[in-house]
C-alpha positions, 0 to 999 in steps of 0.5 A, a space after each residue: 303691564 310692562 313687556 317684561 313681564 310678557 303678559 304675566 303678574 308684575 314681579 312674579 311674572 318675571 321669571 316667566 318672561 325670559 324663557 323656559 330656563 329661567 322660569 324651571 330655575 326659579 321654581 326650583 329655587 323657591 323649592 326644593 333649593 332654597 327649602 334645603 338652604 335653609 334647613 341646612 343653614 337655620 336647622 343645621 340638618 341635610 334633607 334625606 328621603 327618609 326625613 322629607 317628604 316625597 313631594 318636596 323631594 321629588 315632585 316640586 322639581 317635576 312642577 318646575 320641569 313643567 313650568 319650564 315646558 310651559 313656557 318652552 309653548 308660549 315664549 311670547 307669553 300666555 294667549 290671550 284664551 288664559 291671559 285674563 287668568 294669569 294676570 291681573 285680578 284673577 291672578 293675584 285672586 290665584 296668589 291670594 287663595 294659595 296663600 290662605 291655603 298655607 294659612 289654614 293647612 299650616 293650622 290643621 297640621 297642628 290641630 291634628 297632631 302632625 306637628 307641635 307648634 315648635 314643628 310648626 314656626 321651623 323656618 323651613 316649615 314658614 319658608 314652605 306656608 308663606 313663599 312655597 305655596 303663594 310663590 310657586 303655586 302661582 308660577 307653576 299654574 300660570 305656567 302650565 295653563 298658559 302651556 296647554 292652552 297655547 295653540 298649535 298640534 305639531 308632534 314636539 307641542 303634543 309631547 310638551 303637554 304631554 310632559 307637563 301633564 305627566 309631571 303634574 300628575 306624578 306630583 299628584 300622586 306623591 302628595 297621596 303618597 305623602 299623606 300615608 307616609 308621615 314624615 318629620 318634615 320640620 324638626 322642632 325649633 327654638 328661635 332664641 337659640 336660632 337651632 333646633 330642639 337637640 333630641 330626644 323629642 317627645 313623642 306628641 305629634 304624629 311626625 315625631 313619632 316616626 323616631 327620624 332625627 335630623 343629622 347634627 
């Protein structure tokens, strides 16, 4: 492990090696950022609260909020309580089960009609199964373990984790949220055109039935 990487996987691990700025760009980045560039660029739409999901829009920037923080308590990189769990095998273990989470979720939402298949290869839905997931799921994790387990009880340390777990938490429950509030999320797309499907769109999946279109 190379001191670059202070501790954490190699490659991955570089966005929290140079301090808590850095790692809170980073996971902003991978999402929502780069999520609504691509939606924007690919799927020529605006993300809009009404069409997004509330965990996409606002919880995945409070999961960078307390990956930064996490950081912002170990700056010299996880203890070595967790380091056996943020590197090596135990952390590519981590990188792996979040990838095959993306996998199989992305075949349930199909299977019980949240989305058609077309839903389903949107760009920004690929973009979310394949990086969001393995990428930021390891970031905010490592991060975040790495952070409440560091030592140390002064008043700015307390409020840190306690910060990180309220971020966390507030994520949590825009997931539960989400999971009664269907949204489009994804709009159907056609690859041979590179755009996606002009609607009207049919009404066969639980998320084209709640009639939000993207903006042209």
């Amino acid at each position: 492990m190379s001191d670059d990487e202070g501790g954490w996987l190699p490659c991955l691990g570089l966005a929290l090696s140079h301090g808590p700025l850095v790692a809170f760009a980073v996971c902003l980045a991978v999402s929502p950022v780069v999520h609504a560039l691509i939606a924007r660029i690919l799927e020529r739409r605006w993300l809009s609260p009404r069409g997004e999901f509330v965990a996409l829009l606002y919880g995945d920037p409070l999961l960078a909020v307390a990956a930064g923080f996490g950081v912002v308590l170990c700056p010299d990189g996880p203890s070595a309580s967790v380091r056996a769990v943020v590197r090596g095998a135990p952390a590519w273990a981590m990188v792996a089960a979040w990838l095959a989470f993306g996998l199989w979720q992305w075949w349930a939402e199909v299977h019980s009609r949240l989305y058609v298949p077309a839903q389903a290869v949107a760009p920004t839905k690929i973009w979310h199964q394949l990086v969001v997931y393995p990428v930021l799921g390891y970031l905010v994790v490592a991060a975040t373990v790495a952070g409440l387990a560091s030592p140390g009880l002064s008043v700015a340390r307390v409020l840190a984790r306690i910060t990180i777990v309220a971020c966390v938490a507030a994520w949590t429950v825009a997931n539960v949220y989400d999971r009664r509030h269907t949204k489009l999320g994804h709009p159907p797309y056609d690859w041979r055109r590179l755009r996606p499907t002009p609607p009207p769109w049919p009404r066969s999946s639980r998320s084209l039935r709640v009639g939000v279109h993207p903006a042209d």
